[in-house]
Residue frames as qw, qx, qy, qz and C-alpha x, y, z in Angstrom:
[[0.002, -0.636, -0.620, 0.460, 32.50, -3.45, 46.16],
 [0.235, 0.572, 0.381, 0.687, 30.72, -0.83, 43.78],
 [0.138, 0.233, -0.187, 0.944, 30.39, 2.80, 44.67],
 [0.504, -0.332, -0.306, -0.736, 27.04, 2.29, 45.53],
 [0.822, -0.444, -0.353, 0.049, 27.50, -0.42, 48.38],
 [0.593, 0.093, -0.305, 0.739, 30.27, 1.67, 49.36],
 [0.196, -0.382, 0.062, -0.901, 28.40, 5.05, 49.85],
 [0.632, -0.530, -0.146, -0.547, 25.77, 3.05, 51.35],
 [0.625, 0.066, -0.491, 0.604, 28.73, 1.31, 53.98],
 [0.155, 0.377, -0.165, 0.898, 29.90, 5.01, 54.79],
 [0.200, -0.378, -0.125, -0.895, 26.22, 5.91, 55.67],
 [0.757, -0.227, -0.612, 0.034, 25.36, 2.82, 57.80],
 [0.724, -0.117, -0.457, 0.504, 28.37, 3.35, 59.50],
 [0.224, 0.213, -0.273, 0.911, 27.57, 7.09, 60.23],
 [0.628, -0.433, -0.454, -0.461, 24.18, 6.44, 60.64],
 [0.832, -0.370, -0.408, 0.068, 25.18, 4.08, 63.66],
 [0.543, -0.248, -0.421, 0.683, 27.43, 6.61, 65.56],
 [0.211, -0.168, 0.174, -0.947, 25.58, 10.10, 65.30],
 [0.546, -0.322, 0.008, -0.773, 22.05, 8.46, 66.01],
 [0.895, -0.338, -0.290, 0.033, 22.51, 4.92, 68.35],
 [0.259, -0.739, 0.487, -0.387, 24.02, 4.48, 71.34],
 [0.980, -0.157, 0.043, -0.112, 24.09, 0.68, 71.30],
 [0.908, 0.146, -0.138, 0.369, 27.89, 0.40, 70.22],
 [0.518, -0.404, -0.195, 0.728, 31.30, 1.89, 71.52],
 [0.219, 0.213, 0.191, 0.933, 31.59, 4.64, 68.61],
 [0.350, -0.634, -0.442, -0.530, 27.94, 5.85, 69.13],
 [0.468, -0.831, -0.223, 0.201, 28.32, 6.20, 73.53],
 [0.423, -0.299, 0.025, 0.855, 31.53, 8.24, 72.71],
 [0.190, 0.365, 0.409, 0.814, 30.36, 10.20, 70.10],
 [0.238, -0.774, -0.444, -0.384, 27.34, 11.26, 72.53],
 [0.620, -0.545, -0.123, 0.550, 29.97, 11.69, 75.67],
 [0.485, 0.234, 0.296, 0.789, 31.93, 13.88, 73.14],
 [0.138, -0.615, -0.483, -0.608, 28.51, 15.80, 72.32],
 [0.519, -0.766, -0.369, 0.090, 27.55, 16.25, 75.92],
 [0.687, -0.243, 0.007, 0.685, 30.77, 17.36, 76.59],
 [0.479, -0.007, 0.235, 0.846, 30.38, 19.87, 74.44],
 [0.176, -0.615, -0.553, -0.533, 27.43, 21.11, 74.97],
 [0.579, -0.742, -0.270, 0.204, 27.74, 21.95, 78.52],
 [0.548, -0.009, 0.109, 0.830, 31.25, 23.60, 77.26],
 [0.111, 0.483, 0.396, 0.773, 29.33, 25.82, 75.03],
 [0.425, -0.793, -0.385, -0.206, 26.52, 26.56, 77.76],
 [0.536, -0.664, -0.071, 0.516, 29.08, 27.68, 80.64],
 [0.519, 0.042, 0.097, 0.848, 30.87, 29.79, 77.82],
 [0.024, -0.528, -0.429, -0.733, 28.09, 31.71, 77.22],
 [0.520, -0.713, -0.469, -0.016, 27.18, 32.26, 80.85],
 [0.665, -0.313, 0.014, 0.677, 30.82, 33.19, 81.44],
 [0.215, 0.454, 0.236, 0.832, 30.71, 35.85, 78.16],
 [0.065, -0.724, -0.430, -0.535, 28.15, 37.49, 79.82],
 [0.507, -0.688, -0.318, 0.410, 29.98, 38.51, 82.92],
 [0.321, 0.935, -0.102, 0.114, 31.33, 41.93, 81.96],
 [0.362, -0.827, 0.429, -0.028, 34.18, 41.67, 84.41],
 [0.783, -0.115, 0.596, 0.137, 35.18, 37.85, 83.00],
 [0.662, 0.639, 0.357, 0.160, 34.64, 39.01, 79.36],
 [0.113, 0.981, -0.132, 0.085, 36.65, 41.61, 79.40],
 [0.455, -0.659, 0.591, 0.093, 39.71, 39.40, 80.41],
 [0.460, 0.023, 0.860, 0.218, 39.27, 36.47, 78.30],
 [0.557, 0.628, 0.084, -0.537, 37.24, 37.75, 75.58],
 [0.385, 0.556, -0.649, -0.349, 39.55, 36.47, 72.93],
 [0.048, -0.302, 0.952, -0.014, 39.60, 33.24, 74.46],
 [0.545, 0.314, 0.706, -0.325, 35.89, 32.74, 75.02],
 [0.562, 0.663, -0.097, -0.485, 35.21, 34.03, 71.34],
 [0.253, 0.417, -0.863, -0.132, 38.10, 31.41, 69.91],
 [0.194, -0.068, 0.910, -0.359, 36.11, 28.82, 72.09],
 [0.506, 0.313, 0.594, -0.542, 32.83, 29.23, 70.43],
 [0.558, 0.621, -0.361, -0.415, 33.88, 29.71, 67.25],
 [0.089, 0.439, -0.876, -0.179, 35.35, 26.34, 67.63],
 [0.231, 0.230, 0.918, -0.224, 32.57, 24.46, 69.38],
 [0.615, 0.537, 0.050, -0.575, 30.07, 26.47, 66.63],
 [0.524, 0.455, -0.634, -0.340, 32.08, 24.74, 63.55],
 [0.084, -0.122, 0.976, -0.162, 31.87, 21.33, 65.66],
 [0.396, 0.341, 0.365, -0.771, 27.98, 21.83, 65.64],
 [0.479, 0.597, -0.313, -0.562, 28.22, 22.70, 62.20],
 [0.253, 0.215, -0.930, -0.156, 30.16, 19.63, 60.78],
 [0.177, 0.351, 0.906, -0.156, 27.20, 17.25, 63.13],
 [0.606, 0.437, 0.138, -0.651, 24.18, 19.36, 61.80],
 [0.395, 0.632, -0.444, -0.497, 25.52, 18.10, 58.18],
 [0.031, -0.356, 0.934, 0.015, 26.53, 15.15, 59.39],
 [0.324, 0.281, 0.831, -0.353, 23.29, 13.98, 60.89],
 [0.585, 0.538, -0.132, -0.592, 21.54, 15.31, 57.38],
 [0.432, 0.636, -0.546, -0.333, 23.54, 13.32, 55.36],
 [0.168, -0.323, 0.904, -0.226, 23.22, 9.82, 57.41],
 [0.469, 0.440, 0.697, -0.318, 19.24, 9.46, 56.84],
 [0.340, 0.346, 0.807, 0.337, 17.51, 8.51, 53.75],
 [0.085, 0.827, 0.424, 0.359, 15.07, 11.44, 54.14],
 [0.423, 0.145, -0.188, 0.874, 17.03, 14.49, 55.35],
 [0.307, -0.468, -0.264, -0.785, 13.68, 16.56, 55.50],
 [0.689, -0.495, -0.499, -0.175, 12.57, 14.32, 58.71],
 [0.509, -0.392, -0.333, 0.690, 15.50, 15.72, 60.97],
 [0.244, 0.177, 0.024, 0.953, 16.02, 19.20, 59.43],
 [0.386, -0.374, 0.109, -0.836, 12.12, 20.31, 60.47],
 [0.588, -0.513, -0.625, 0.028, 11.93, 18.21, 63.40],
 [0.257, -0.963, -0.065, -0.052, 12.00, 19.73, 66.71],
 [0.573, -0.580, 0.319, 0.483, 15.56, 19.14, 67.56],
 [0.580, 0.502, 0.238, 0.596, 16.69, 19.68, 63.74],
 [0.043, -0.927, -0.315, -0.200, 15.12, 23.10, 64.54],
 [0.503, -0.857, 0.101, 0.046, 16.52, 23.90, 68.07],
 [0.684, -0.248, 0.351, 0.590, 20.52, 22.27, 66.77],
 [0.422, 0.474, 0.283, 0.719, 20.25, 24.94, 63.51],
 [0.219, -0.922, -0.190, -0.256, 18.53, 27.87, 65.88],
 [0.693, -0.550, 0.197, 0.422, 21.99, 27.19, 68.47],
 [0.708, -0.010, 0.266, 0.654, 24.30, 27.44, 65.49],
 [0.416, 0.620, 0.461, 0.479, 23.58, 30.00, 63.36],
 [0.244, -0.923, -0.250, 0.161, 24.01, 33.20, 65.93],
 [0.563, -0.516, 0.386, 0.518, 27.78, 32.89, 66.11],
 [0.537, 0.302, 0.639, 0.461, 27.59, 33.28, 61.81],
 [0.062, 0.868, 0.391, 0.299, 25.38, 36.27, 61.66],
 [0.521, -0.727, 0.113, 0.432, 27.63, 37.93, 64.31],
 [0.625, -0.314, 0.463, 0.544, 30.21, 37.43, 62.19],
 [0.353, 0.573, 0.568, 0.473, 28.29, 38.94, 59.28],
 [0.230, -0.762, -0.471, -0.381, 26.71, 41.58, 60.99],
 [0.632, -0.100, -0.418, 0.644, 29.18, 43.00, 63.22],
 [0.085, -0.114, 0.043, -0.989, 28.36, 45.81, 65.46],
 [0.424, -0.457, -0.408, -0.667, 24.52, 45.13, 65.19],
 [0.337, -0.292, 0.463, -0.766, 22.98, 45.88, 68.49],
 [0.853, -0.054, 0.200, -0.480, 19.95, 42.77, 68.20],
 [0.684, 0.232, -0.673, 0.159, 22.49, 40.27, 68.09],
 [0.268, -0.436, 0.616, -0.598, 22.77, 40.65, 71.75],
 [0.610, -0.117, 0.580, -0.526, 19.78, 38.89, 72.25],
 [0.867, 0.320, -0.175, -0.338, 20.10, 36.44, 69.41],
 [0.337, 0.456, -0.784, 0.253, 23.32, 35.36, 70.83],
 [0.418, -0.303, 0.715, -0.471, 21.42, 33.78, 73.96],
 [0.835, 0.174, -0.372, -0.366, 19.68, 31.43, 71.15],
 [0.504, 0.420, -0.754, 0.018, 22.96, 29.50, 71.73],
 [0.059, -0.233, 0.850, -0.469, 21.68, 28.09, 75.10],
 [0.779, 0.260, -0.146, -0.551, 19.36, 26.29, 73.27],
 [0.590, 0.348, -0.729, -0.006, 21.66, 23.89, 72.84],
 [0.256, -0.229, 0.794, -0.502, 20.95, 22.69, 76.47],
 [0.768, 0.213, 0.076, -0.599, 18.20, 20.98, 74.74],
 [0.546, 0.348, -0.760, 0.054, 20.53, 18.47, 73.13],
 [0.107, -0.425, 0.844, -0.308, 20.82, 17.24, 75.87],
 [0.688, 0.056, 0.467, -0.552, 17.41, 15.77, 76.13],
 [0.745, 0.455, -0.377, -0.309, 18.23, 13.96, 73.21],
 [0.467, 0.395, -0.759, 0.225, 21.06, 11.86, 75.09],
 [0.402, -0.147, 0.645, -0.633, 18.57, 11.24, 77.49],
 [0.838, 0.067, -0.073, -0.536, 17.12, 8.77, 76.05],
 [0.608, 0.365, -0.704, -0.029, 19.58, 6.70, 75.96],
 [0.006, -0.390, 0.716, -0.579, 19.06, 5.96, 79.82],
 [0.242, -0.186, -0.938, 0.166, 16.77, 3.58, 81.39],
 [0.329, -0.237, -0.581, 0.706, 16.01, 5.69, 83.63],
 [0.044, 0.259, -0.234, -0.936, 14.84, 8.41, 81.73],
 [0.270, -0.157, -0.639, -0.703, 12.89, 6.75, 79.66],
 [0.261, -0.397, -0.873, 0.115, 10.99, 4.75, 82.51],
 [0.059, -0.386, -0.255, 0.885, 10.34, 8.67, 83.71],
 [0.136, 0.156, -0.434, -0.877, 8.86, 9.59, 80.58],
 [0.364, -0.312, -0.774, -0.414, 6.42, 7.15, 80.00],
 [0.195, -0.513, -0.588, 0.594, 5.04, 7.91, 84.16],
 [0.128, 0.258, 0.064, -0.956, 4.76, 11.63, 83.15],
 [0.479, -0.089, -0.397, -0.778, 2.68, 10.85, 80.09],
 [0.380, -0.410, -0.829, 0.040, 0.78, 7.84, 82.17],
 [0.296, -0.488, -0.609, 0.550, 0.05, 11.11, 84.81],
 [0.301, 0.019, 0.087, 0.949, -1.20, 13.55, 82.60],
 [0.304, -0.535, -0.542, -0.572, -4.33, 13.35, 82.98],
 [0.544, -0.672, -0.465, 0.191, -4.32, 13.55, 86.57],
 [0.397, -0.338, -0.099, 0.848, -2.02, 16.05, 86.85],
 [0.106, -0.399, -0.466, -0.783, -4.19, 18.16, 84.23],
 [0.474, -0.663, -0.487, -0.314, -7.32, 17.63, 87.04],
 [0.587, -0.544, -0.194, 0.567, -5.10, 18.38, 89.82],
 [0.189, -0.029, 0.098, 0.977, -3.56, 21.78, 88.53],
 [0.348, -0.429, -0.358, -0.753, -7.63, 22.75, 87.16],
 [0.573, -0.531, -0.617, 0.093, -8.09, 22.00, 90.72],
 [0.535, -0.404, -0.129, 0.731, -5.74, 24.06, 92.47],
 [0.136, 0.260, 0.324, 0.899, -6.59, 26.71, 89.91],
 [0.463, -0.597, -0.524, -0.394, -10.31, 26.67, 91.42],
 [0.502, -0.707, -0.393, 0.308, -9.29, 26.84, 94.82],
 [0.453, -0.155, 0.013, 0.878, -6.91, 29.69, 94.19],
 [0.086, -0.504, -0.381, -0.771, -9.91, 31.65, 92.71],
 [0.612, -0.623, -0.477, -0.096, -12.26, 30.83, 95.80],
 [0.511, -0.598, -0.277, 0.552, -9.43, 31.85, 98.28],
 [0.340, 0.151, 0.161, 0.914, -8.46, 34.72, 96.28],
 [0.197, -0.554, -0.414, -0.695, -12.05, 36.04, 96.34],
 [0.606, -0.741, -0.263, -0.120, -12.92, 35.44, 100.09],
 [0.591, -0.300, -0.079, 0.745, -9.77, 36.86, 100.83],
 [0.153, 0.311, 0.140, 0.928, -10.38, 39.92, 98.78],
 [0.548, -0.625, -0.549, -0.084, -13.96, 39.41, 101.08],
 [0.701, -0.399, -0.284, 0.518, -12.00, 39.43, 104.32],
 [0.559, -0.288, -0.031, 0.777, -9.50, 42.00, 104.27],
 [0.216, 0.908, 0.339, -0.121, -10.81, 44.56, 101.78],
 [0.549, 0.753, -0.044, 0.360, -8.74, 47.41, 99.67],
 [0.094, -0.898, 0.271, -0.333, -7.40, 49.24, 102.32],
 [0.864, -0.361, 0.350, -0.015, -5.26, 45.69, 103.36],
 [0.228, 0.639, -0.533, -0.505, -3.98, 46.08, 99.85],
 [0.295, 0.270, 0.891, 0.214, -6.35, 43.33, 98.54],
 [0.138, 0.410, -0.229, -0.872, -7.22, 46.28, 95.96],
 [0.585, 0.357, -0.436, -0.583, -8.97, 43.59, 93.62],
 [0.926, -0.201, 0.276, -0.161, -9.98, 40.29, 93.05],
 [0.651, 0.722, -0.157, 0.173, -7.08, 39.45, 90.77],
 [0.162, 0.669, -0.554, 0.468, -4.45, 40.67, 92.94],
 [0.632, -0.417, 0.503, -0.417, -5.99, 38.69, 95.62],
 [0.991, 0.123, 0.025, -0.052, -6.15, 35.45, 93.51],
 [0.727, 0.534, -0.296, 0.316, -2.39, 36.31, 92.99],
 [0.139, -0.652, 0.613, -0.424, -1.51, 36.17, 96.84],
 [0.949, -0.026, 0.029, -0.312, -3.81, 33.35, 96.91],
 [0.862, 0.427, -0.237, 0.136, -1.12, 31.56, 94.58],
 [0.120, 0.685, -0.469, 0.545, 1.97, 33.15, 95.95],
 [0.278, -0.410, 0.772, -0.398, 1.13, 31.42, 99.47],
 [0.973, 0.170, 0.037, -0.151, -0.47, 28.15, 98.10],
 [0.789, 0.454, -0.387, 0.150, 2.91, 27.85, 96.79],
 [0.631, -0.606, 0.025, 0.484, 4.65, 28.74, 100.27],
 [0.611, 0.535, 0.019, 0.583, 6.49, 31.37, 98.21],
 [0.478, -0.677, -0.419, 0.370, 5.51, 33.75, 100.35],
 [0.103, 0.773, 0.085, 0.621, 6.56, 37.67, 98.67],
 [0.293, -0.493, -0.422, 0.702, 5.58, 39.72, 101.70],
 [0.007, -0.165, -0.212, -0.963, 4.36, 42.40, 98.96],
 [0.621, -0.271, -0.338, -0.653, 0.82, 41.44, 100.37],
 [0.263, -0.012, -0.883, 0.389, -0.49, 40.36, 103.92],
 [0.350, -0.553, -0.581, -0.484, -3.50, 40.02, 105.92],
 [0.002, 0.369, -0.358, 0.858, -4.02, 42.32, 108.48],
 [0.699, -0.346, 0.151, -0.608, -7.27, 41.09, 110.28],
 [0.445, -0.247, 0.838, -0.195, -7.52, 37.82, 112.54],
 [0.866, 0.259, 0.330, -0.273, -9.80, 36.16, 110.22],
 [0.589, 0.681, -0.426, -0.085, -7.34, 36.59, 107.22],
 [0.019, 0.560, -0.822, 0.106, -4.49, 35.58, 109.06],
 [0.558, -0.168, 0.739, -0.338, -6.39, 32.36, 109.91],
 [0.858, 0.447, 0.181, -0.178, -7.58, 31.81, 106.74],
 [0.338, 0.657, -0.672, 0.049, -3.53, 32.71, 105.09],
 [0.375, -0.462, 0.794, -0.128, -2.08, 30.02, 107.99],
 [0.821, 0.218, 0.454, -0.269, -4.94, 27.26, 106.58],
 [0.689, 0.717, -0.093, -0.057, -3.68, 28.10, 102.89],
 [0.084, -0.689, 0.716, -0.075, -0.02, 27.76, 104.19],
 [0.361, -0.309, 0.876, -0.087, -0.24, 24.23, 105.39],
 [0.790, 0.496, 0.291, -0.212, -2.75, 23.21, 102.70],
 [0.335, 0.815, -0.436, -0.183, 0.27, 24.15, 100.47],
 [0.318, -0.570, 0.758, -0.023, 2.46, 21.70, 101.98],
 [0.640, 0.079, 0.734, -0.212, -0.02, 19.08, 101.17],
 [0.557, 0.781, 0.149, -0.238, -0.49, 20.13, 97.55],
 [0.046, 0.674, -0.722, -0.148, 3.02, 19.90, 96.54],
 [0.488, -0.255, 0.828, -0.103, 3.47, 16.67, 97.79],
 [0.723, 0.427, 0.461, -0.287, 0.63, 15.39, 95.34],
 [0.642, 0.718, -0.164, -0.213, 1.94, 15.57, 91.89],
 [0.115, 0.380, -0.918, -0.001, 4.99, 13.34, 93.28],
 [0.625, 0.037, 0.721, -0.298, 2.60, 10.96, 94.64],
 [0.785, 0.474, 0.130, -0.378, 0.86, 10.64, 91.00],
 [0.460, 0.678, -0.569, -0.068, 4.25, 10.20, 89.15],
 [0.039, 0.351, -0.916, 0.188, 5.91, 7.61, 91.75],
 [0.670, 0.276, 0.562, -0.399, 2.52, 5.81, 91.80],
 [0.582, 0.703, -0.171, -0.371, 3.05, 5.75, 87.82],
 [0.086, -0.775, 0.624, -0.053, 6.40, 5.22, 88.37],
 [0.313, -0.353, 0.861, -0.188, 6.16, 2.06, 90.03],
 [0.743, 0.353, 0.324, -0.467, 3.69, 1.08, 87.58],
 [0.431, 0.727, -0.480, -0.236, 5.45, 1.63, 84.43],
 [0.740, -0.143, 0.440, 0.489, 8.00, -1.56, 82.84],
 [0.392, 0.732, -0.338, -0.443, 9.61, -0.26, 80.70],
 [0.976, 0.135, 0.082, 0.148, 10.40, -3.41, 77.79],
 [0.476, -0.594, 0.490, 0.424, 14.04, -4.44, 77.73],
 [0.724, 0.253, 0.604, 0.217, 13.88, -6.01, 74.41],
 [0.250, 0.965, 0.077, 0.024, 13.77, -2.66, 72.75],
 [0.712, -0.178, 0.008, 0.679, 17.22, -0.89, 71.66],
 [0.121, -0.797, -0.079, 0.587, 18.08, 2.35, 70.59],
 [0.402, 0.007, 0.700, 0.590, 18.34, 2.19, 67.16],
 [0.040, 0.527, 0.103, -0.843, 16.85, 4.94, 64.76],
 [0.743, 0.447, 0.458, 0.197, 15.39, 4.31, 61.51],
 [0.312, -0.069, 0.404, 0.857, 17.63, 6.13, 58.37],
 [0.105, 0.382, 0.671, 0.627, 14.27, 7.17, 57.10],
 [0.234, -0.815, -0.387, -0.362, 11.71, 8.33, 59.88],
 [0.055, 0.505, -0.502, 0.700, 14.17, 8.46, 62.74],
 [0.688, -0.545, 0.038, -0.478, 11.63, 6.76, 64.93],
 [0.030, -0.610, 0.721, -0.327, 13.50, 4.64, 68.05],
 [0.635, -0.118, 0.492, -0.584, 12.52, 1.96, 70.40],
 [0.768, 0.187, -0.516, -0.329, 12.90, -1.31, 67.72],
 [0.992, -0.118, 0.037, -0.016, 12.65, -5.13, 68.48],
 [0.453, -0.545, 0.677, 0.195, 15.93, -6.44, 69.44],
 [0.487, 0.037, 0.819, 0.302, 16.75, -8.29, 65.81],
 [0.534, 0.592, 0.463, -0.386, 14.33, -6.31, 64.06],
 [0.606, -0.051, 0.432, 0.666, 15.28, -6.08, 60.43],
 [0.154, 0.552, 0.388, 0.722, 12.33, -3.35, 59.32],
 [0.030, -0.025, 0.453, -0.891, 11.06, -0.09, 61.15],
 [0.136, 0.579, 0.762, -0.255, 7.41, -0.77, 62.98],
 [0.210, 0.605, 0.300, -0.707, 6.45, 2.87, 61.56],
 [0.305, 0.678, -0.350, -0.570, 7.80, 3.30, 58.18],
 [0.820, 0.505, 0.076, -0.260, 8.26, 0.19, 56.98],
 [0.272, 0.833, -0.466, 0.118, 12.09, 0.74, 55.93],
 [0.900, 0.099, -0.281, 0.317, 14.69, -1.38, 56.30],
 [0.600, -0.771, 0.211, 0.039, 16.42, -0.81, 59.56],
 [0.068, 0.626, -0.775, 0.058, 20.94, -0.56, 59.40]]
C-alpha cells in the first residue's frame, strides 16, 4: 500500500468516527463527547460557587485543563479528517467548538486579567455540541423538520399575539389611567404581556372593576394561547415521515448529512462519499 492510500485509509477511518454515528467507533466516540461535555458544563457551574471553588479549586482547574486539551486534540482532529478544512473551521459549530476552547488558553496567558471573568463563561458554549449529537436521533430529527414545517404559522401566530398585546395594552392604559400605575402606553403593553403569559409580576395591577374584568379575560385567553403553538407542531408532527433510507454519513468535503443508503457520491457537492 503506498503512502498515499495509506494517509487516505487513516482519514476515512477518522473521518468515520468523529463525524458518523452509523458504526460502533463513531456512537462511542459521541457517548465519550457527550460525556464530556456535560462534565465540562457542571464544572463551570460548580467554579462559580465561591464557597465550592474555594475547596476544590485545584481540582476543578486540573479538570478543565484536561477536558480543554481533549477539545483541543477533536477541534484538530475534525480539521484534519475533511478534504476542505475551511467548511468546518467557519461553520457555525467550527465557530462555537473554537469560541469554548480557547478561554482556558488566554487565562493561562493572561493571568490576573479581570475580563477573563466573563470570557471564561464562553466555555458553556459547549452545551451547543450537543445539538450536534442530536441528530443522530430519530426523534430529533422528525422534530426538526415539524418546527421548520410550522414556521410560518408560528411567525402569524406570535405577529398575532403581538397585536393583541398592543390593543390590550392600550385599552388598559384607557381603563385604569396613570394614577393605577399604567403611567404609559408601553408599560401597559408590558403588563399586557406579563399576564397574556400568566406570568403574572404583581409590579402592576388593575384597580377598577372594569380592568379587573378585562385582566381575568386576558388571564384565561392566556391559557388558550399557549396551548396553540403545541397544537401547530404536533399537527406537523404527525405529519412529518421522516425517510429511513437516509444515514448519517457526512461528506469529507461539504460535511452535508442525510445520504442514500449505498450512496457512493454526495447529492450536494458531488464528492465521493467514504
Amino acid at each position: 500500500m503506498s503512502k498515499t492510500e495509506t494517509k487516505s485509509s487513516w482519514k476515512h477511518k477518522l473521518h468515520e468516527i468523529i463525524y458518523e454515528a452509523d458504526t460502533k467507533a463513531g456512537k462511542l466516540f459521541d457517548i465519550i463527547l457527550l460525556i464530556s461535555i456535560i462534565t465540562s458544563i457542571l464544572l463551570v457551574m460548580l467554579e462559580s460557587i465561591k464557597s465550592f471553588d474555594a475547596k476544590y479549586h485545584d481540582f476543578l482547574y486540573i479538570s478543565e485543563w484536561v477536558i480543554t486539551i481533549f477539545f483541543s486534540i477533536e477541534y484538530i482532529l475534525r480539521i484534519i479528517s475533511i478534504n476542505k478544512p475551511s467548511k468546518y473551521i467557519f461553520s457555525f459549530y467550527g465557530i462555537i467548538d473554537l469560541l469554548a476552547t480557547i478561554p482556558m488558553y488566554i487565562s493561562f496567558i493572561l493571568v490576573g486579567s479581570h475580563s477573563l471573568v466573563a470570557l471564561r463563561a464562553l466555555r458553556l458554549l459547549r452545551v451547543f455540541r450537543i445539538l450536534k449529537l442530536a441528530r443522530y436521533t430519530g426523534a430529533s430529527e422528525k422534530l426538526k423538520l415539524a418546527m421548520k414545517a410550522s414556521k410560518a404559522k408560528i411567525a402569524v401566530f406570535l405577529f398575532f399575539v403581538i397585536i393583541v398585546c398592543i390593543i390590550l395594552g392600550t385599552v388598559m392604559y384607557m381603563v385604569e389611567g396613570e394614577e393605577h400605575g399604567f403611567t404609559n402606553i408601553p408599560k401597559s403593553i408590558y403588563w399586557a404581556i406579563v399576564t397574556l403569559t400568566t406570568v403574572g409580576f404583581g409590579d402592576i395591577a388593575p384597580q377598577t372593576p372594569l380592568g379587573q374584568l378585562i385582566a381575568s379575560i386576558i388571564m384565561i385567553l392566556g391559557y388558550a394561547i399557549i396551548a396553540i403553538p403545541t397544537g401547530i407542531v404536533s399537527s406537523e408532527l404527525t405529519k412529518s415521515t421522516l425517510d429511513e433510507n437516509t444515514n448519517t454519513q457526512a461528506c469529507p468535503t461539504c460535511l452535508k448529512e442525510k445520504h442514500k443508503n449505498g450512496a457512493e457520491f454526495c447529492y450536494n457537492c458531488g464528492n465521493k462519499l467514504n
